[in-house]
N, C-alpha and C positions, 0 to 999 in steps of 0.2 A: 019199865025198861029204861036206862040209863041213859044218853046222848052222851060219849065225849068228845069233846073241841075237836076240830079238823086241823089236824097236823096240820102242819107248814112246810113248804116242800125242800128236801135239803138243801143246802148251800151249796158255790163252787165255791172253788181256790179265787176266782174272780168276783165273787158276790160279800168278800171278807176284806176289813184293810181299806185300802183304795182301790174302788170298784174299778170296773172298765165303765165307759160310757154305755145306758141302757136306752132305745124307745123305749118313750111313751106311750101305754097301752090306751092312753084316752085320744091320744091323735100324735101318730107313731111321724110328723115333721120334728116333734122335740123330742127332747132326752135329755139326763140325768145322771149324776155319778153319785157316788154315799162315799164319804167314811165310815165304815161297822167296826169297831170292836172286834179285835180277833177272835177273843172266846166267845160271843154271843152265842148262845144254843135257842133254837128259832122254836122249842117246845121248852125251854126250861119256864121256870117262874120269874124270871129277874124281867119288868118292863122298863125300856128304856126311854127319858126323852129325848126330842128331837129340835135339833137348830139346822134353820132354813137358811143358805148365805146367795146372794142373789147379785149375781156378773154385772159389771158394768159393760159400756159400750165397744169394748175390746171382748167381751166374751171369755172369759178367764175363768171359767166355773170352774177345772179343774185344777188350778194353781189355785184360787179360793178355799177352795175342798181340802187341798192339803195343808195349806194352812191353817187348818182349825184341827189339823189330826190329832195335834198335842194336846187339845181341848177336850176333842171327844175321850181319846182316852182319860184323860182327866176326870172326867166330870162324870163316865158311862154314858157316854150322849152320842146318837147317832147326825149325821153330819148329811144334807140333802143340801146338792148344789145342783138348780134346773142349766138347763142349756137351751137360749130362745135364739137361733140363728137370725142373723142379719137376712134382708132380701127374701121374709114370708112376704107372697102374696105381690108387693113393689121389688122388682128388682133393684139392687142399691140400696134399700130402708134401710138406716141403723139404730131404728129406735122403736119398732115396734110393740113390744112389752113395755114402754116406761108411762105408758097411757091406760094400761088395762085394758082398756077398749080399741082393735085395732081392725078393721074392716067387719064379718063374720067372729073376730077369734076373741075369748075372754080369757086374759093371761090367769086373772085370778081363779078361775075355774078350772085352767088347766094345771095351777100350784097343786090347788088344793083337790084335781085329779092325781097327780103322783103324790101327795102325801098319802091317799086312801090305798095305793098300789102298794108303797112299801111298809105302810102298814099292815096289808093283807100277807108279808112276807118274811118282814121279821116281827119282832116283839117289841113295838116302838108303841108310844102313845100318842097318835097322832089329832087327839081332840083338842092337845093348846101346845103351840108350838113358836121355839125362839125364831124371830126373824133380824138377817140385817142384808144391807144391799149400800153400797157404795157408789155413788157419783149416778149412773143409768138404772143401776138398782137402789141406789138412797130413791129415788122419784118412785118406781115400783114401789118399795117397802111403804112409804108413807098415806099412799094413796089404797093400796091393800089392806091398809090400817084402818082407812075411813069404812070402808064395805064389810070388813073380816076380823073385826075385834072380841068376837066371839070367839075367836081361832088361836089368839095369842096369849102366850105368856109374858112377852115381853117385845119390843120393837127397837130395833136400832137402825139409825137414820144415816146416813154416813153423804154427805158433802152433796147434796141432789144442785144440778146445778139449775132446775126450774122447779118453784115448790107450788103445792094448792094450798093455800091459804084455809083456816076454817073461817072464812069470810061467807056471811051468808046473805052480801050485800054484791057477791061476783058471780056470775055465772063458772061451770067449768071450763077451761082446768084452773084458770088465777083463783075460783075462790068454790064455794059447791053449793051455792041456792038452789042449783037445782040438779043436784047427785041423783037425788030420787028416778026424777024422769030421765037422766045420761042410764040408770044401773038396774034401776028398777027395785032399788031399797031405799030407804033413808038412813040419813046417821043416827048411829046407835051410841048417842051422847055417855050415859051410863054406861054403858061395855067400856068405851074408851077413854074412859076414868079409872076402868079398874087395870088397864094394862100397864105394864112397867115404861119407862120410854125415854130414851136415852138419844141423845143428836149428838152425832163426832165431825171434825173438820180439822184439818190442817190451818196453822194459823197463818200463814203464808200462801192457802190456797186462792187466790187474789185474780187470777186470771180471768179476764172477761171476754176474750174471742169466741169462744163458741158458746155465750150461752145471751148472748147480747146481738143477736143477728134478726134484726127488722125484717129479713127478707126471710128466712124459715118458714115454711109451710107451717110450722107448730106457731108460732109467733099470734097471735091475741093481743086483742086490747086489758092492759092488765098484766102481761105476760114479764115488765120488768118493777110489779108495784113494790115487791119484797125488799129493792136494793138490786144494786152492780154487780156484785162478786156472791162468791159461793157462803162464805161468811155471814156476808150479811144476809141474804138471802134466809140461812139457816137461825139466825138469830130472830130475823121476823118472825121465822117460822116456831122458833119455839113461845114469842110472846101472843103467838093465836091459841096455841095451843095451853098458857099457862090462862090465858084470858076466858079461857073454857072450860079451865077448873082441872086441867091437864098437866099434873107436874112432869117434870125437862129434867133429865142430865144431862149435861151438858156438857159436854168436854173438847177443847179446844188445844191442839198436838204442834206444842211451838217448835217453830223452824220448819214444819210438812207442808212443803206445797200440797198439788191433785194427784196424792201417792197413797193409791188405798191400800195396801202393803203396809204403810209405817203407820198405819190408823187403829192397827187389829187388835194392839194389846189393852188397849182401856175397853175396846169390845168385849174382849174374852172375860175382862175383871166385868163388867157389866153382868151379862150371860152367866156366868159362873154366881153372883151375887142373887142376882134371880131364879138362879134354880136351889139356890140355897135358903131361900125364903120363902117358896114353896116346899122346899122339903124334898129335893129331888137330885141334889147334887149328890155325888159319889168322893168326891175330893175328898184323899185322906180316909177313906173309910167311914164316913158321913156318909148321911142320909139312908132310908130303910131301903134293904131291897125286895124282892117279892110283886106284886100286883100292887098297885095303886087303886083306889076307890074315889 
């Protein structure tokens, strides 16, 4: 006797396009919006990839999400923007997720809870998937990197204004001697060699008030060893990462202050480049479609 696949349960008018915001079925405090592809049929054969774009500290997931609409169609790529409210758990908190770790809650766990959700719903591949995250989410994305490199296809870093170093001469968060015991994994050196990895910034993003603050609860010994500004910051960042056998792109957006908006287009060529060298892009009628193996 035969087994076929379990359908997929139809779509709405709101589950195509730009979604409405959804809970999260792993812990219904957060939510989610997509970009899908209008035609997607959730029983055909065509699997889609997925790019992850991750809010900064204004929370912007759904101005995020539409901004990469022209992408996804582009590319056939589904388009997942989480939403981690301000004020879990601390009333006032505005930075909960940029730690991963934040009282009981594991941001990473709960990502890569709604990627398994909208995988279970449309036809996405959610075994390696693009990441990028800007300013609150550049910090998420890079640190997600360290723990979940098995997860990615590619990572984009965008302007984090406190970085973790692959220093394994700091403790967390300035450097990750001892990630192990914060996460309960080690770095998984080889995995994150093999990811693509790409750092953006504005070359004018220069401002040092809010990420230079001695008195921050987040503040550590170590917490300004990278450099003053954002810039620099990210350049350290990428000489830990090349000193580790971790090749950088690099790209630096002259005249953009801390304007993750005017950052997006050398992302999209990133993204677009990386799934075009896995063999997954749609651009122009590129790449197979059907199931992937």
């Amino acid at each position: 006797m035969s087994h076929q696949p379990a359908r997929r349960p139809r779509l709405s008018h709101y589950e195509l396009g730009a979604t409405s915001l959804f809970a999260s079925q792993v812990d219904q405090r957060f939510s989610y919006c997509l970009y899908v592809p209008q035609d997607v049929d959730p029983d055909g054969s065509e699997t889609y990839p997925l790019a992850v774009i991750v809010h900064g500290t204004l929370r912007s997931a759904q101005a995020y999400r539409d901004a990469f609409a022209d992408f996804a169609e582009t590319h056939r790529c589904v388009i997942l923007a989480p939403l981690f409210p301000c004020g879990i758990i601390e009333p006032g908190d505005l930075n909960n997720y940029k730690w991963i770790k934040f009282h009981d809650i594991r941001f990473d766990h709960l990502l890569l809870g709604m990627v398994d959700e909208i995988a279970g719903k449309y036809p996405v591949d959610g075994s390696k998937f693009l990441l990028f995250g800007f300013s609150g989410g550049g910090q998420f994305v890079h640190r997600f990197f360290y723990l979940h490199p098995e997860r990615l296809l590619g990572v984009s870093i965008g302007a984090p204004g406190k970085v973790t170093l692959l220093d394994t001469s700091r403790d967390w968060w300035p450097g990750v001697r001892d990630i192990e015991q914060q996460f309960g994994k080690p770095l998984n050196w080889d995995a994150m060699r093999q990811v693509a990895v790409q750092m953006v910034v504005g070359g004018a993003d220069v401002e040092e008030w809010e990420i230079n603050d001695p008195n921050s609860p987040m503040w550590v010994e170590g917490a300004d060893v990278a450099g003053r500004n954002r810039v620099e910051r990210l350049k350290t960042l990428k000489g830990s990462f090349e000193q580790a056998g971790i090749p950088v792109r690099f790209d630096v957006v002259p005249g953009v202050a801390h304007e993750g908006f005017r950052v997006l287009e050398p992302v999209k060529t990133f993204f677009g480049d990386v799934l075009t060298a896995a063999g997954l892009s749609r651009a122009d009628g590129d790449g197979a479609r059907g199931e992937r193996g």
